[in-house]
N, C-alpha and C positions, 0 to 999 in steps of 0.2 A: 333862598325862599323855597318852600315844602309844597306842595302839593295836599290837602289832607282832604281825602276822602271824609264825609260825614254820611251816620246814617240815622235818623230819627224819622217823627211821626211827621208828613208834611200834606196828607192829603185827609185829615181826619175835621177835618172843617170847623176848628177849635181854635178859639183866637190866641189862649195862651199857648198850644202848641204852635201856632204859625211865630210867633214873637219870639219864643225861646229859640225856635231855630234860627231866624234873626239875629238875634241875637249872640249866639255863639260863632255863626260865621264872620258876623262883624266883629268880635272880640279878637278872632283868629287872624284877620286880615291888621287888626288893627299891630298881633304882636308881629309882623311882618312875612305871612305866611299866605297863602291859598287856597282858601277852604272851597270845598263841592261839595255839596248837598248832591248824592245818589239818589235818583228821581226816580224810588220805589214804588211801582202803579200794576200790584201785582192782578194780573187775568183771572181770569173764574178758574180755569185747571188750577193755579198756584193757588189762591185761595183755598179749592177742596185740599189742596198737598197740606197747607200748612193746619186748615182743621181737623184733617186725621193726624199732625204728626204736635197737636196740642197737647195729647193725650187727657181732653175736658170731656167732660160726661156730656151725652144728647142735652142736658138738660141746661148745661152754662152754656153751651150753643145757641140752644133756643133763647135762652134770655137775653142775651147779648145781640140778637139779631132784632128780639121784641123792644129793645130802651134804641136801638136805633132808628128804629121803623118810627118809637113814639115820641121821634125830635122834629118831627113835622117839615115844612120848606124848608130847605136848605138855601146856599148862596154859595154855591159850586164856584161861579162867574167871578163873586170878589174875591174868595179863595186861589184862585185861581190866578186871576190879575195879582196880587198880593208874592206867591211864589215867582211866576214872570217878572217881575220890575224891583222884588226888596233880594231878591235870593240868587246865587249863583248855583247851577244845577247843573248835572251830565243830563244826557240824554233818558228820556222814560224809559224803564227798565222793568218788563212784566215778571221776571223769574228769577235765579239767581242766575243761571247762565247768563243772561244781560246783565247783572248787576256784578257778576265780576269781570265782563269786557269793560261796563264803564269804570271798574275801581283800578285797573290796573296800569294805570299811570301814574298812580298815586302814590308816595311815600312815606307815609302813615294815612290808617284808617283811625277815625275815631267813631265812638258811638258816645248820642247823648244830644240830649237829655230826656225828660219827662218818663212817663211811666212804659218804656220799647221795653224793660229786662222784666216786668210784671208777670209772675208763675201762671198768670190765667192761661195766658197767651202764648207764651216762651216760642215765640217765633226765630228760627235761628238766623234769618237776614239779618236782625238787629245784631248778632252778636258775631256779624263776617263769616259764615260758615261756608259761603260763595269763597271766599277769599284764597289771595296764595301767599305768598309770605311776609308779608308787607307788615312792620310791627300795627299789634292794633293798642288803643288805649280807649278806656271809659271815662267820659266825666259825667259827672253829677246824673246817672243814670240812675231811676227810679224802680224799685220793687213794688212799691205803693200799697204795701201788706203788714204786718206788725206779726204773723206768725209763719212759720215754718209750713209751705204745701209738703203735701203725700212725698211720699219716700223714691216715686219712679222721679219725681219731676225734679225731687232735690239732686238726684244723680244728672240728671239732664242739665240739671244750671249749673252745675257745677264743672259738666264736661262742656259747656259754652265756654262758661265765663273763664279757664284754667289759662289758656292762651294767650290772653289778654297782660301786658307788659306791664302797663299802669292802671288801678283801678282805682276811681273814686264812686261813690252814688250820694244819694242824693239827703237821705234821711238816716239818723244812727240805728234805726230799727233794720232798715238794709241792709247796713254795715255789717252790726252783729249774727243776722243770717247768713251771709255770705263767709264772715268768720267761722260759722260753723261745720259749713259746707268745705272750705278750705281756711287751714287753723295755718297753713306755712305762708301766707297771702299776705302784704298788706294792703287792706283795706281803708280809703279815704271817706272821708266827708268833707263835701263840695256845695256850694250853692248853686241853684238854678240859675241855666245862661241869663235870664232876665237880669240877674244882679251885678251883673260884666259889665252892663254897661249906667252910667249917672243919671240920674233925674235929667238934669241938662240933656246930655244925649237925648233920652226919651221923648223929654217935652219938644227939641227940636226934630223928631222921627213925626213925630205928631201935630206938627205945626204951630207951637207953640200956642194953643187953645185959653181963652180966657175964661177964669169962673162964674159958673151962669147959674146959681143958685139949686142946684139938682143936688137929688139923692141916685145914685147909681147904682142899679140891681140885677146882680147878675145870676143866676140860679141853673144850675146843670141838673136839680132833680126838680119836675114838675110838683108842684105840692104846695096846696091852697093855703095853707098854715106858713108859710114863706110868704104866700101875697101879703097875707093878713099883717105879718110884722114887719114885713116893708111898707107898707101902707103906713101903720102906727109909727116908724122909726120917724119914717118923713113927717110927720104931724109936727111928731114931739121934736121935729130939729126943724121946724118950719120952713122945711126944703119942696121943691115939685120933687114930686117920684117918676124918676126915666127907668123903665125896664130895658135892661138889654136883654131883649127876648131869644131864646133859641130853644123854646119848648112851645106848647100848643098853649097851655094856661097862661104863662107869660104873654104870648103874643096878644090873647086878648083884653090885656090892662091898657088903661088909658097910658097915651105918649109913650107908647112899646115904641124900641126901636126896632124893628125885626133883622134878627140876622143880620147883626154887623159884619162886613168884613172887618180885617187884624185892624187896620188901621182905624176905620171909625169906630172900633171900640175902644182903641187908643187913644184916642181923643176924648170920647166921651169920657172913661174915665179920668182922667189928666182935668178935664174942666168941674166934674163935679165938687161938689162942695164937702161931700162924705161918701162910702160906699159900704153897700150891704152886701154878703156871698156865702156862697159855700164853694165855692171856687177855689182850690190853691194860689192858682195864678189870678184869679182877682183877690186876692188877700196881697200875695204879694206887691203889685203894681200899689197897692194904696201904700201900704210900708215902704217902697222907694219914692210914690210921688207925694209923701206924708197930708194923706188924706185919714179922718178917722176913720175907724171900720168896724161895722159889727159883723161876727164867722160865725151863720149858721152850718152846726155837721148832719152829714150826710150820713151816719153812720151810728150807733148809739154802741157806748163805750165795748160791751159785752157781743157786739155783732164779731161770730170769727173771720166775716168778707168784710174788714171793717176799712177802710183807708183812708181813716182818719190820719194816719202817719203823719204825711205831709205836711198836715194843718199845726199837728203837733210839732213838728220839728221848725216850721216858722215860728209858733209862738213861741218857745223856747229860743228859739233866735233874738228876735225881739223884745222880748223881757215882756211878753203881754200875758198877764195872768185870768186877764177877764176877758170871755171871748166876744162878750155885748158890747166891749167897749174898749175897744183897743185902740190909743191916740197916740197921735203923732207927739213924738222928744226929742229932746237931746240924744238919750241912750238910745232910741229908735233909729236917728238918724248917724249915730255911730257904729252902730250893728250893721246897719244897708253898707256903709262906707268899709268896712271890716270884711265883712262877705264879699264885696268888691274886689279888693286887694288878696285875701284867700283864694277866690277864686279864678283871677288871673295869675297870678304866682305858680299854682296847681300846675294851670295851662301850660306856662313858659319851659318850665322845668319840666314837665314829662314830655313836649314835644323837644326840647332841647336835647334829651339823653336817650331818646330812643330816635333820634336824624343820628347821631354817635352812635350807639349799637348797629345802625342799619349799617353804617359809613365801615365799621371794623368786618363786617362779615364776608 
């Protein structure tokens, strides 16, 4: 049994990030190994290191501080309880100097999943820069971008990600940027931890929830024109409309749930009857717990901050050509089970041959 250090997003109060990390530890343990989740809780010093060593302009600064400011109450408390009781964790670690005393009993580090390797941010904890020789590997790590950033940052990712033994991400838009960046590399496509694990699994994480006639709407960008056709979707599917609220507009609709923690959004979704998003990870949870789905994008095609990707590379997984209407199948439910088996496979065999590399050095 391995030891495997994990490093991803666990304190960003995001239900689909809290479940992928979930998820991928549980995957890990399940092929017989030990996963930690590194309980990255960086201080305000570390914070200023890492926004001057972003190399973002004052101005994606600013904006990124203003869409967090404009997500209103938070639910620290369930996030919180959720990491203590679903997650196995080292010790809070505010800097890298903590974060490589708590990796270093570790025998592989992995990174992954969701959007940690994103040009915006290019934080190098995500990519073990604390770290000492311990082989590292990627899975299903997200760029979240569909073009090539500026030419300092493409050296930068490039001088992260070289290291790295195994690499998979997450979307083929990824792929072929990072093939750019290193052409001697190979680069994988992986599915999001969510799809490690079964429906079954899932629904028994969630209490096995019974269908209560709801439409499920989850929305990351505030925007009235979202209420409005979630509103109409629920009519015209003669469902009650549940907001899972985690915006201001949202929270003021009728039957808002406000600020689910991971699991009662888990549930919710799992009981609905359908779901509305522009969510990744609520797109995906309906295509494993084969709810229909309409995908509002956040992004209009010609945006170049577009990150659409994600959306894009599910539906192209799922064979869903209509984004208003994307239902549960056969081949739906063959892709989930596909991506299943790919992506534990992935797992087995890169942590299998880099415990070997470590074992010969």
């Amino acid at each position: 049994m391995a030891r495997i250090g994990i490093m991803t997003f666990l304190h960003n109060e995001n239900c689909g990030s809290s479940l992928q990390a979930y998820a991928l530890q549980r995957a890990i343990r399940d092929l017989g190994h030990e996963p930690l989740g590194l309980d990255y809780r960086p201080d305000r010093a570390e914070q200023v290191r890492n926004l001057l060593r972003s190399g973002n302009s004052p101005a994606v600064v600013l904006d990124s501080m203003m869409r967090r400011r404009g997500r209103g109450v938070r639910n620290t408390e369930g996030f919180d309880r959720f990491c203590r009781e679903m997650l196995s964790l080292s010790a809070p670690a505010r800097n890298g100097k903590e974060l490589a005393a708590c990796s270093a009993g570790c025998d592989l580090l992995l990174a992954g999943s969701d959007q940690i390797w994103s040009p915006e941010w290019l934080n190098g904890s995500y990519f073990f820069s604390f770290a000492g020789d311990q082989p590292r590997l990627a899975y299903a790590c997200s760029l979240g971008v569909s073009a090539m950033p500026g030419r300092s940052k493409q050296r930068k990712l490039a001088r992260l990600v070289r290291p790295f033994r195994h690499i998979s991400v997450r979307e083929t838009e990824g792929r072929d940027l990072l093939r750019q960046l290193l052409p001697d590399r190979q680069i994988d496509v992986d599915p999001d931890p969510v799809f490690l694990l079964s429906r079954r699994a899932w629904l028994e994480t969630a209490g096995e929830p019974a269908p209560d006639g709801t439409l499920a709407a989850y929305f990351i960008k505030d925007d009235p024109a979202y209420h409005q056709k979630a509103r109409e979707a629920a009519e015209a599917m003669r469902l009650r409309l549940v907001p899972l609220a985690v915006t201001p507009g949202m929270s003021a609709l009728a039957d808002a749930v406000l600020n689910p923690d991971p699991l009662g959004w888990l549930r919710r979704m799992a009981s609905a009857e359908a779901v509305i998003t522009d969510s990744f990870h609520g797109a995906a949870f309906a295509a494993i717990l084969g709810k229909p789905l309409t995908i509002l994008r956040r992004w209009q095609p010609d945006d170049p901050h577009s990150k659409n990707s994600r959306i894009d590379q599910l539906m192209r997984l799922m064979q869903w050509t209509d984004d208003r209407a994307c239902l549960p199948s056969e081949e739906v439910e063959a892709a989930v089970m596909s991506q299943r088996e790919q992506g534990l496979s992935w797992l087995r065999e890169a942590i299998e041959e880099s415990l070997e590399f470590r074992g010969q050095r």
